[in-house]
C-alpha positions in Angstrom: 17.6 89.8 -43.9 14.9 92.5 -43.0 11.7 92.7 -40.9 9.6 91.9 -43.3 11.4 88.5 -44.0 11.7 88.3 -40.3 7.4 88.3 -40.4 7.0 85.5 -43.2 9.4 83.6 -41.5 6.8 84.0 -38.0 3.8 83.4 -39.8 5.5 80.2 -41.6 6.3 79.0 -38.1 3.4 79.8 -36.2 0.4 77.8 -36.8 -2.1 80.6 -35.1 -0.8 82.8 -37.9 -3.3 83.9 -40.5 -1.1 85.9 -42.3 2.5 88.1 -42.6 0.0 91.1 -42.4 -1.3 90.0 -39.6 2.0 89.1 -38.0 3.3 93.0 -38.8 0.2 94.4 -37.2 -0.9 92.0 -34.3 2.3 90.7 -32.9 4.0 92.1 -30.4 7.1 90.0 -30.8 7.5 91.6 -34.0 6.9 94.7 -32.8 9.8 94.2 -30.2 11.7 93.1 -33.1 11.3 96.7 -35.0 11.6 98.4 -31.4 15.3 96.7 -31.4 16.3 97.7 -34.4 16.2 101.1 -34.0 17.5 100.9 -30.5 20.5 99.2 -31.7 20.8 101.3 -34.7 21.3 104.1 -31.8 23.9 102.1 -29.3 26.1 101.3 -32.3 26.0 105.4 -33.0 26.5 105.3 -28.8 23.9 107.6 -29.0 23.1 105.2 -25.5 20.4 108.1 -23.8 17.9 107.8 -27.0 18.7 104.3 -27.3 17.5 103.5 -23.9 14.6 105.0 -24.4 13.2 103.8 -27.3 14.3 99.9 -26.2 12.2 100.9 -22.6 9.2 102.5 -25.0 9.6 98.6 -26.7 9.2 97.4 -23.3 6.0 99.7 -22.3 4.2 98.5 -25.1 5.0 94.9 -25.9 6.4 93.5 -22.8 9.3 92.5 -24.0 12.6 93.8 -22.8 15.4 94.1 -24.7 19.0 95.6 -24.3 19.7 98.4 -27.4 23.3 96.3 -27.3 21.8 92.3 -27.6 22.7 91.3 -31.1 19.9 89.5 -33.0 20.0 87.1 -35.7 16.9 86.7 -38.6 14.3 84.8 -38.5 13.7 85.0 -34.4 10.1 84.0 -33.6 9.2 85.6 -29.9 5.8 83.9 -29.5 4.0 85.4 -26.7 6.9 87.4 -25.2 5.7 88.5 -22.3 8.2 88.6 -19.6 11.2 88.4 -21.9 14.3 89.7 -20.5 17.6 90.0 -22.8 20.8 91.4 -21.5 23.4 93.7 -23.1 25.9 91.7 -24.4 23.6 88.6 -25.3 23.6 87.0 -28.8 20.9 85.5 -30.5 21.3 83.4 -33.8 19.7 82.6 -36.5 16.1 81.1 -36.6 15.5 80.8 -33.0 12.4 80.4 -31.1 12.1 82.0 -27.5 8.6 82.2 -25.9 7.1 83.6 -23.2 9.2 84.6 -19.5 12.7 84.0 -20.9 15.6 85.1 -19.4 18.9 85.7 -20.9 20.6 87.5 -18.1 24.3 88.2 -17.2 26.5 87.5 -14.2 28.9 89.9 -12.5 29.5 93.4 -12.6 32.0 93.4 -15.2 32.0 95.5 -18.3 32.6 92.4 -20.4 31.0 89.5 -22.1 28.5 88.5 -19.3 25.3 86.9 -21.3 24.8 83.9 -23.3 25.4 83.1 -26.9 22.5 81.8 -28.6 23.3 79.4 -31.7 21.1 78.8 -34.9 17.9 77.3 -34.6 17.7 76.9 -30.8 14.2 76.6 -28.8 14.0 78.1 -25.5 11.3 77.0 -23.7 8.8 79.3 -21.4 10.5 80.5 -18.1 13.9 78.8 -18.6 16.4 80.9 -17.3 19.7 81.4 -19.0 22.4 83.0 -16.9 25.6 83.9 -17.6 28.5 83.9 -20.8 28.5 80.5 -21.8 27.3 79.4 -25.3 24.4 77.6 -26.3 24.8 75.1 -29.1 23.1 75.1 -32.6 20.0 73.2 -32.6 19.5 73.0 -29.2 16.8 73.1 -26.9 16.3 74.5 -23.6 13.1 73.4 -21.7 10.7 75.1 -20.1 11.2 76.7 -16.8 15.2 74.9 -17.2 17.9 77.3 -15.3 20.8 76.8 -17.7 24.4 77.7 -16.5 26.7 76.5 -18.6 28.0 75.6 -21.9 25.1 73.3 -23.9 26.6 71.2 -26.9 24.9 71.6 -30.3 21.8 69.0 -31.1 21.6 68.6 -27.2 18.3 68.6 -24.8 18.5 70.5 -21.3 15.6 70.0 -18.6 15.4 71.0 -14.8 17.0 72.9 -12.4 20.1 73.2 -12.7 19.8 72.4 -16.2 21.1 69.0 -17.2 21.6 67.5 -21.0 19.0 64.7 -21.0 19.6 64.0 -24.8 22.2 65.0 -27.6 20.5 63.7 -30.5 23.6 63.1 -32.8 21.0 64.1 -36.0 20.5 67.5 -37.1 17.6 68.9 -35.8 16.0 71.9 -36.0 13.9 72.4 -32.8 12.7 76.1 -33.4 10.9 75.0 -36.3 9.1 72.0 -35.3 8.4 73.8 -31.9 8.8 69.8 -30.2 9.9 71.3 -26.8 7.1 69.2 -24.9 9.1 65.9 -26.0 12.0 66.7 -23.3 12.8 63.6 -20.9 12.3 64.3 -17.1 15.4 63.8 -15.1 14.0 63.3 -12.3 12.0 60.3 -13.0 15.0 59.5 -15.1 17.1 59.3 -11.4 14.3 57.4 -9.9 14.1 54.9 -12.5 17.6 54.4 -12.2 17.0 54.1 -8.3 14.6 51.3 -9.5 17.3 49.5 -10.9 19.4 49.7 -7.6 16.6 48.5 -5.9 15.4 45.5 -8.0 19.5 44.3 -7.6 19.4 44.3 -4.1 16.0 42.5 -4.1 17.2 39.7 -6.9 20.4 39.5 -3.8 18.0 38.6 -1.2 15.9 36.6 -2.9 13.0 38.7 -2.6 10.3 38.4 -5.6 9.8 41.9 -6.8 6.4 43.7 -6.8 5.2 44.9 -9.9 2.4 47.0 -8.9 5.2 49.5 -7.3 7.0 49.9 -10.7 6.7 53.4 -12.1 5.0 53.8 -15.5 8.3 55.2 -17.4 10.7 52.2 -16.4 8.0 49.6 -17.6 10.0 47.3 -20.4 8.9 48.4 -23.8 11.0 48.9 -27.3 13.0 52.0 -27.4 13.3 53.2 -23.3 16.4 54.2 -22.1 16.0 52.5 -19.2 14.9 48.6 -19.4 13.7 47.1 -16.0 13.3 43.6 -16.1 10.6 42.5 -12.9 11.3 39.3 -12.9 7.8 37.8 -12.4 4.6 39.0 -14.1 1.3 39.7 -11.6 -0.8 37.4 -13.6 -3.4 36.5 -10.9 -3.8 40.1 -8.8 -2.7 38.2 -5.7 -1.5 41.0 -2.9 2.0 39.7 -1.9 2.9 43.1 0.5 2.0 41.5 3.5 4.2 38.1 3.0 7.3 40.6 1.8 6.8 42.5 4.8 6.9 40.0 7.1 10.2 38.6 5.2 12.9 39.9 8.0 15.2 37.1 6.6 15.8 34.5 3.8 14.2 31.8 5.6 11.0 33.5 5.5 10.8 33.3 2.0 9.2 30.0 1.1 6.9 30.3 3.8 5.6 33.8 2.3 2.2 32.4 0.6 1.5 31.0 4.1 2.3 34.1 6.1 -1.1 35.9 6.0 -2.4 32.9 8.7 
């Protein structure tokens, strides 16, 4: 597969393209793309001096930095690019899309493997950073600003920092080309939900009526959720009952509770 194939398949992708003309003129992730090329055209000759320079020329104009030695699948759509970092022995697959302040950097000083492997058809999200030899899955994707450290099973979903799998989707998906990297769960409200759930068990213990003005928006019981909270009561009327539960030190407070504001 050659650049020009590589520029239909950006301008199919990209929905700000008006053309493959003006994906070879205007885009500088293209440009990196021809940039790499010849850079690694050089490195397999080990002519490593004129390599290096033409990769850091690349870098100068399009700021995008990447190693003569990375190899690179087709059909890699770098939208944006600035800030794009991509280490020596790193490996991209096929049909990937990587935007803007990516990392794909090594660990350790040894002469070995020491970068990621990048599968088919993988997003990777603005900012995430990716450090280290470990192998990212076909059809993944990596959320934005994620720090990903290890191994990342195909069809899966990694968020936060350190990067956790918040979804493996069991159905092939190709993230790179629907570009659906803004459909990632949190996991952080996903641990706080399930703290919700800890909580609501202690309160169903003590007898305590739950208060459902202190739910959060992403536990409320509705079709589909991967976590189902179950409130017990309904606030039908608007009534304030904080300042009975406050007052609740013990279980016999409790039927006393719509009496307690006297």
């Amino acid at each position: 597969m050659g650049l020009l194939s590589d520029a239909k398949q950006i301008a199919r992708r990209d929905p700000a393209a008006r053309g493959v003309i003006s994906v070879m003129l205007l885009y500088p992730g293209f440009h990196a793309l021809i940039y790499h090329r010849v850079s690694h055209f050089f490195y397999r000759h080990k002519l490593f001096g004129i390599a290096r320079w033409n990769s850091q020329w690349g870098r100068f104009w399009t700021g995008i930095e990447i190693h003569p030695g990375a190899k690179i699948g087709s059909g890699l759509f770098i939208d944006h690019g600035m800030g794009i970092v991509v280490g020596e022995t790193a490996v991209i697959g096929d049909n990937c899309t990587i935007y803007h302040g990516v990392t794909l950097g090594g660990t350790g000083h040894g002469k070995g493997k020491r970068h990621p492997t990048i599968g088919d058809n993988v997003l990777i999200g603005a900012g995430a950073k990716l450090l280290g030899p470990f192998r990212v899955g076909d059809n993944a994707m990596i959320g934005a600003n994620a720090v990903v450290l290890s191994d990342v099973p195909n069809r899966a979903t990694v968020v936060g920092i350190p990067g956790k799998i918040v979804r493996i989707d069991g159905k092939p998906m190709s993230h790179a080309e629907n570009l659906d990297h803004a459909s990632t769960a949190d996991p952080v409200e996903q641990e706080m939900c399930r703290l919700l759930h800890r909580v609501l068990a202690l309160e169903k213990k003590l007898d305590v009526e739950p208060d459902s003005r202190n739910r959060l928006n992403m536990c409320e019981t509705k079709p589909g959720s991967d976590c189902m909270i179950d409130y017990g009561v309904e606030d039908t009327n608007g009534t304030d009952n904080t300042d009975s539960k406050d007052s609740s030190d013990s279980k016999e407070n409790t039927d006393s509770k719509d009496s307690s504001d006297n």
